[in-house]
C-alpha positions in Angstrom: 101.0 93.7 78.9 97.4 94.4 80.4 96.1 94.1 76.7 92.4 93.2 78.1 92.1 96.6 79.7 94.7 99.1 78.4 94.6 102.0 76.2 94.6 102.0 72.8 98.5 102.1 71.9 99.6 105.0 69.3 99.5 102.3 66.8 96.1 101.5 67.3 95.3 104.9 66.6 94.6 105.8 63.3 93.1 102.7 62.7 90.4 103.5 65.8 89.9 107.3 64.0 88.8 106.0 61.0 85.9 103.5 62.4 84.8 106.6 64.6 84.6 108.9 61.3 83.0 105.9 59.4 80.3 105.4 61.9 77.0 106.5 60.8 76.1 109.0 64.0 79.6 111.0 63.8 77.9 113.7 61.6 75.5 114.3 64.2 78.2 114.3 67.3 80.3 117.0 64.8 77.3 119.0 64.0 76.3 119.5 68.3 80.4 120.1 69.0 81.2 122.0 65.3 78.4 123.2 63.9 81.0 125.7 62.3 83.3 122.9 60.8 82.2 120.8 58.1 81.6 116.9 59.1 84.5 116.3 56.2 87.2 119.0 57.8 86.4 117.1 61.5 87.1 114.0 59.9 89.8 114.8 58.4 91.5 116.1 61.9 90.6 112.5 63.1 92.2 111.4 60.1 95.9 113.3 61.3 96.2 111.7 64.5 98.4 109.2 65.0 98.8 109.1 68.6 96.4 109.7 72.0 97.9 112.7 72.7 97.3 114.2 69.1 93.8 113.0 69.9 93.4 114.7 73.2 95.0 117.8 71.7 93.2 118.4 68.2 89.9 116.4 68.9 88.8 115.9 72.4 90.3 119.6 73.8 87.8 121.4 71.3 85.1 118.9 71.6 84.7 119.5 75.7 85.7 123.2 75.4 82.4 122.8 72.5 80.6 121.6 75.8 82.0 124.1 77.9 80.6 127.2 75.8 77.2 125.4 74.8 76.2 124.1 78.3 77.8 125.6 81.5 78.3 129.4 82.9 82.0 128.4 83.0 84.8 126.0 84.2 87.0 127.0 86.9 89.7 125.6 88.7 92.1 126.2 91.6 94.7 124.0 93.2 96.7 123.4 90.2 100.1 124.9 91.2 99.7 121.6 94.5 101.1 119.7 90.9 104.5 118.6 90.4 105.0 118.9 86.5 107.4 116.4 86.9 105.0 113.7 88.9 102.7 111.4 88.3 99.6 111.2 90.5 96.7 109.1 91.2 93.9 111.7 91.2 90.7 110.2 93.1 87.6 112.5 92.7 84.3 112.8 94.0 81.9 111.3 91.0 79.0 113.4 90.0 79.1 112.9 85.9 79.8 109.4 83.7 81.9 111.5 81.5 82.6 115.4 82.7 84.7 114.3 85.8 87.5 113.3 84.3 86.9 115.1 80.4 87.1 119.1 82.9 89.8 117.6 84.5 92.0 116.8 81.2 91.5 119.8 79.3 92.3 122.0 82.9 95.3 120.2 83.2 96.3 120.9 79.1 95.7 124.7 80.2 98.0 124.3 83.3 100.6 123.2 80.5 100.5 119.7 82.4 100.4 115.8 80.5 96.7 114.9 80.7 95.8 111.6 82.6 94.5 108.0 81.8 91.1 107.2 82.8 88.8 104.9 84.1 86.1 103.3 82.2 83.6 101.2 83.4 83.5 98.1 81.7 79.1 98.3 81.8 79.6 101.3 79.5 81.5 99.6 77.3 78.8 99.4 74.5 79.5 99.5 71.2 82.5 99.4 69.0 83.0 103.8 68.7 82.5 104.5 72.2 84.9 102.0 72.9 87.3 103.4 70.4 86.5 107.1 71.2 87.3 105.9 75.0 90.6 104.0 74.4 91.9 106.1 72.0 91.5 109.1 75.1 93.6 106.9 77.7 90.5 105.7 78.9 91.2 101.4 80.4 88.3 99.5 82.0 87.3 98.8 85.0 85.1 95.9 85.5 82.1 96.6 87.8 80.7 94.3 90.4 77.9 93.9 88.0 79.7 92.8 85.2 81.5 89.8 87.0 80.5 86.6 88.1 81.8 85.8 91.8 83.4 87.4 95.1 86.7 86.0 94.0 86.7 86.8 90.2 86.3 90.7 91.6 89.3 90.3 93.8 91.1 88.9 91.3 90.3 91.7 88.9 90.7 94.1 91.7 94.1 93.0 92.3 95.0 93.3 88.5 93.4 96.6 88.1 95.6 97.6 91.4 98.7 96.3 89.4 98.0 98.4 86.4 97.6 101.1 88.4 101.0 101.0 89.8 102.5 100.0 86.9 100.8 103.2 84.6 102.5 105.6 87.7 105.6 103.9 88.5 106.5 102.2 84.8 104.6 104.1 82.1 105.2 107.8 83.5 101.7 108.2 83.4 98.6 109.5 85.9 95.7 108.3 86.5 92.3 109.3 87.3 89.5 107.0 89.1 86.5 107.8 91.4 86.3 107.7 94.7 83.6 104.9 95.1 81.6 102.2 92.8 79.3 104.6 90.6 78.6 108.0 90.6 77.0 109.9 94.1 73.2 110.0 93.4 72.2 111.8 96.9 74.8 114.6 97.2 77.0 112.8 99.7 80.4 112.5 98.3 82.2 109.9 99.9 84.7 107.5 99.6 84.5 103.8 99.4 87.0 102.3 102.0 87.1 99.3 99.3 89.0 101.5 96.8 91.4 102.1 99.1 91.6 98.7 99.4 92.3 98.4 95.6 94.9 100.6 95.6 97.2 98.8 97.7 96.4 95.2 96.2 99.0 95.9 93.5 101.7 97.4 96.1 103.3 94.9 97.7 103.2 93.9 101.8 103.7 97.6 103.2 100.7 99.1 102.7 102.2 102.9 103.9 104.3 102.4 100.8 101.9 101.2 98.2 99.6 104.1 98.9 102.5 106.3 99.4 104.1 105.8 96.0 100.7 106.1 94.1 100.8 109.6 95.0 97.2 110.4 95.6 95.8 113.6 94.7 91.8 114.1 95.9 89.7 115.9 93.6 86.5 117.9 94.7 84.5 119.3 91.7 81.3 121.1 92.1 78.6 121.7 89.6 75.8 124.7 90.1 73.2 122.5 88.7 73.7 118.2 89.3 74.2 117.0 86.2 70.9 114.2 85.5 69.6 115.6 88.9 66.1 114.3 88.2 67.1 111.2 86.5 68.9 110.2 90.1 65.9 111.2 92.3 63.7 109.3 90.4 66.4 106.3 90.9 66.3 107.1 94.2 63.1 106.8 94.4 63.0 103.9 92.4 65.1 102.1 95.1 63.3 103.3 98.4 60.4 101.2 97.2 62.2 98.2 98.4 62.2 96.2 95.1 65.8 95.5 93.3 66.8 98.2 91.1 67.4 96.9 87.4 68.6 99.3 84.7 66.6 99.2 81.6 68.1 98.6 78.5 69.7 102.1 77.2 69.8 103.7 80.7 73.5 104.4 81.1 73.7 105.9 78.0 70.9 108.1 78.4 72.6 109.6 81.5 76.0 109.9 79.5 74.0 112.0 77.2 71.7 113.5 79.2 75.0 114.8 81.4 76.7 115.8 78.5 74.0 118.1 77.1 72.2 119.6 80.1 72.7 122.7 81.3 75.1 122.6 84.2 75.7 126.6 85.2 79.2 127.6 86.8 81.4 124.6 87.3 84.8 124.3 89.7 87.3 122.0 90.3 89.1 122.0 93.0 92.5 120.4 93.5 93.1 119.4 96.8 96.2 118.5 99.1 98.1 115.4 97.7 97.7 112.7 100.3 101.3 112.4 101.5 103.9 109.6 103.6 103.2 111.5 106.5 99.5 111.2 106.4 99.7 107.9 105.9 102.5 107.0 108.4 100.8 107.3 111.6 98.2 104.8 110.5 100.9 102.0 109.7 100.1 100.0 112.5 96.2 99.9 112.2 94.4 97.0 111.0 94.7 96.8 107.4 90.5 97.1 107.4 91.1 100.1 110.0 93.7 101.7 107.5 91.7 101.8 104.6 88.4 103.0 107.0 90.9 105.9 107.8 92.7 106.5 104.7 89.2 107.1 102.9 88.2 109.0 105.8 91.5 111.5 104.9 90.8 111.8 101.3 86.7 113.1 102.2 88.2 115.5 104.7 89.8 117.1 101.6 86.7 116.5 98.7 84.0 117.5 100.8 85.4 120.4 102.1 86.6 122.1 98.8 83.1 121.0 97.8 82.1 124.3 96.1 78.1 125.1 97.0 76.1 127.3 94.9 73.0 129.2 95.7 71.2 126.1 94.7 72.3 124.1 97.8 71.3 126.9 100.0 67.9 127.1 98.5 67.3 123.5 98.5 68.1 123.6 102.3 65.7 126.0 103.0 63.1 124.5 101.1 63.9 121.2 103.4 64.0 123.0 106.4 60.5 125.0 105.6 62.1 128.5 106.5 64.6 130.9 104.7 68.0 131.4 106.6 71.1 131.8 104.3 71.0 134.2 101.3 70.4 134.5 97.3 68.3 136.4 95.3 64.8 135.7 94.6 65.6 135.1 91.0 67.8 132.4 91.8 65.4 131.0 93.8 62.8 131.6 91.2 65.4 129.6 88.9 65.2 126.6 91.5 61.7 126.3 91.5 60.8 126.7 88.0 63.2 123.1 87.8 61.4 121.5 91.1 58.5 122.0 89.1 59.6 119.5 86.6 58.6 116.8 89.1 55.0 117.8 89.7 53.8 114.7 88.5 55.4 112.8 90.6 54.9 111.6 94.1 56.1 114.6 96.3 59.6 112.2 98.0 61.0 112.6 94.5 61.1 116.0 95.3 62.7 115.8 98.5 65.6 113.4 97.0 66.3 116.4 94.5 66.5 118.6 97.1 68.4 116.3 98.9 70.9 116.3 96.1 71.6 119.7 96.2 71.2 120.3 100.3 73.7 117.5 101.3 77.0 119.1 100.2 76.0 121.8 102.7 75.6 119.5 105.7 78.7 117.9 104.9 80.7 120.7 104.9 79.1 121.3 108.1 80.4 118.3 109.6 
């Protein structure tokens, strides 16, 4: 069942371990996350799992814990005792990293002694036989992007069969589930959330739409990072796309954020779990428009993200710059910090600055809101 877009099965397993040890770029990858280890002793830990959960547990924990140390000033997270232990939940996050997102989210709920999730993956970043094994072997199932179908109604229809897994993987499989809260990740700072999803969600849910989005338990995510991850890489898209000329990725580009995210320094990051979207949210909406509900519904899940957004000093400073005049407070050597990194666009024309800043100051006015 769903064999087009599920997880790898604990069958598939060992199998999948033993292409990603064979491929040719693994001693690299174990030499960034273990340059303690020997590429032979990571192999051979690939080599003892035989399920996704000994993956997640002796491979994947370490490897983003590896990330952890090397690039950020920490992980937090609060909000984790609004859990059930015994519940499955559809956790819907603001999007600010390919990969991070979900990968803090997994090993935070490992600490809090809770089953990890499954997780989406987008079907454009699909390339290659060992990403698609690393993904599927860590609960990863694809999504298909409007981009990578053909027609208005082959995305509903897809929609409505990604909706169906969803419900089944909750309801059936005793599983959650983790997905972000719109199409791609936020490239301006504004986190919000795509009344379309919502949409989704209920496709797979039968006729009473209180109920489908009630039984998917929905948990909002906010998580927060002190410096964006592939902050100038968005700017210049951003850029890119206020020219008025169609935006095409070039060949490589997705990747090269996935990396570029991965490796780049990020500072302190928090996740914050928020309120759980309950029947009683959802009730008093029952008799909108169903175009009206899921307008509203999306509405309640960014009055919970945005909120528990958590700003740093950079967003203050960026807001500041915007604004010409100094109002909130840090110290000059965080400021210092910012400008040293603005300065990495001094080449270019000066509104790719003002995106970056953009990046960083948004989360303030939204919380503002």
């Amino acid at each position: 069942m769903f064999d087009d877009i599920r997880p790898y099965l604990d069958s598939e397993i060992p199998a999948a371990m033993q292409r990603i040890a064979a491929d040719p770029r693994f001693p690299l990858v174990c030499r960034y996350l273990f340059p303690e280890r020997s590429v032979q002793e990571v192999a051979a830990v690939l080599g003892s799992c035989r399920s996704a959960e000994e993956f997640q547990r002796r491979f994947m924990y370490h490897a983003i814990y590896s990330l952890v140390h090397k690039t950020t000033d920490g992980l937090s997270v609060e909000g984790m005792e609004r859990l059930d232990p015994h519940c499955n939940y559809l956790f819907v996050s603001n999007h600010r990293d390919i990969v991070l997102d979900a990968a803090f989210l997994q090993v935070l709920l490992l600490d809090a002694g809770r089953r990890t999730s499954e997780i989406t993956f987008g079907a454009n970043l699909m390339q290659g036989q060992t990403i698609i094994d690393a993904g599927r072997s860590n609960k990863m199932f694809r999504v298909e992007r409007p981009t990578t179908v053909t027609s208005a109604r082959e995305f509903f229809i897809r929609s409505k069969y990604l909706s169906e897994y969803i419900h089944y993987t909750i309801k059936e499989k005793g599983e959650s589930v983790w997905i972000a809260q719109r199409n791609g990740r936020t490239k301006d700072g504004r986190d919000a959330t795509d009344q379309g999803i919502i949409k989704m969600f209920g496709l797979g849910g039968g006729s009473d739409k209180v109920e489908a989005l009630a039984s998917l338990n929905i948990v909002p995510l906010s998580i927060s990072y002190e410096w964006e991850p592939c902050d100038v890489l968005k700017a210049l898209e951003l850029y890119a796309r206020s020219t008025g000329q169609p935006y095409i990725k070039k060949p490589g580009e997705d990747m090269n954020s996935i990396l570029t995210g991965i490796t780049q320094p990020k500072g302190r990051v928090h996740l914050a779990v928020c309120e759980p979207i309950s029947r009683a949210d959802l009730e008093p909406l029952r008799d909108l428009p169903s175009a009206a509900f899921n307008r509203e519904v999306a509405a309640l899940l960014d009055s919970r993200i945005n909120p528990a957004y958590r700003l740093y000093p950079n967003s203050y400073i960026a807001h500041d710059l915007l604004k010409g005049k100094r109002s909130h407070s840090y110290t000059d050597a965080e400021r210092a910090a910012f400008l040293k990194h603005l300065d990495t666009l001094s080449d270019y024309p000066e509104s790719v600055r003002e995106y970056l800043l953009g990046i960083y100051a948004n989360p303030l006015e939204a919380k503002r809101q």
